[in-house]
C-alpha positions in Angstrom: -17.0 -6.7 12.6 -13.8 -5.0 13.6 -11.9 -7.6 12.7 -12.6 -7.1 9.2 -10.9 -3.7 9.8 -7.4 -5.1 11.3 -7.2 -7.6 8.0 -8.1 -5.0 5.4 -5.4 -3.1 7.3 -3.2 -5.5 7.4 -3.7 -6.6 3.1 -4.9 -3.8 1.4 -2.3 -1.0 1.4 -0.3 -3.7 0.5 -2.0 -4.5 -2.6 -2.7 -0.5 -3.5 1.4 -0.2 -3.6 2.0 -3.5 -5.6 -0.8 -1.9 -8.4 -0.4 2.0 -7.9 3.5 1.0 -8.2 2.9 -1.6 -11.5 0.2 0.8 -13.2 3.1 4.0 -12.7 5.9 1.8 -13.3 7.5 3.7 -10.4 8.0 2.1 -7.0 8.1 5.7 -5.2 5.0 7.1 -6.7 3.3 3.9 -6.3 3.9 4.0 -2.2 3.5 7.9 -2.1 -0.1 7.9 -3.8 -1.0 5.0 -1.2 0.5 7.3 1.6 -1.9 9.9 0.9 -5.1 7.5 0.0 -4.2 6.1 3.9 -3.6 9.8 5.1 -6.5 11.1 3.7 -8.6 8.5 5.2 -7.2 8.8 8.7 -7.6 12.9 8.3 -10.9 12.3 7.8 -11.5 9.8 10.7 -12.4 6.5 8.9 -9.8 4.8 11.3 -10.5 3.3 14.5 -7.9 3.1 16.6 -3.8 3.4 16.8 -3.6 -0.3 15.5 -5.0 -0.3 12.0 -2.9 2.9 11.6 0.2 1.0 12.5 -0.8 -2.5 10.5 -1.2 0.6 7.6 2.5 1.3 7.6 3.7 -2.0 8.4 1.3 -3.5 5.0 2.9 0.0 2.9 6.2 -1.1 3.9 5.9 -4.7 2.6 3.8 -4.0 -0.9 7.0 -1.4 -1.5 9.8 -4.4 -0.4 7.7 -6.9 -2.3 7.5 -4.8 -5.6 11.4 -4.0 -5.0 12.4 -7.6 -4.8 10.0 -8.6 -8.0 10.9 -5.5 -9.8 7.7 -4.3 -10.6 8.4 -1.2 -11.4 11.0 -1.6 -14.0 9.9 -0.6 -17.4 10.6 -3.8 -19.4 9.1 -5.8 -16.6 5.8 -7.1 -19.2 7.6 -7.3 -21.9 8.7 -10.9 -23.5 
């Protein structure tokens, strides 16, 4: 059962910044409303241990590089 934790750690944040950041069309507020979803969460001690914490930030950093390199944020990005 905890491993269900370290692989929703490890996808998830990911996935909040890819749609927070396509929904906003801004990369920053995308990764900032994720920051304080995760923050939130660990504030109110929903997280186990030190490791999903870290897997948090390493999966936030990644959803933010991977909607930089596909440009999700840009305006004109849906547009044909």
């Amino acid at each position: 059962m905890i491993l269900v934790w370290y692989i929703l750690a490890a996808f998830f944040p990911c996935m909040l910044v890819v749609i927070f950041s396509a929904i906003t069309r801004s990369k920053w507020i995308g990764t900032i409303v994720t920051l304080v979803i995760i923050g939130a969460s660990v504030y109110k001690g929903f997280f186990h241990d030190e490791w999903i914490i870290f897997l948090d930030v390493v999966s936030i950093l990644a959803g933010y590089i991977i909607v930089d390199q596909l440009k999700l944020h840009q305006k004109n990005h849906f547009r044909g």
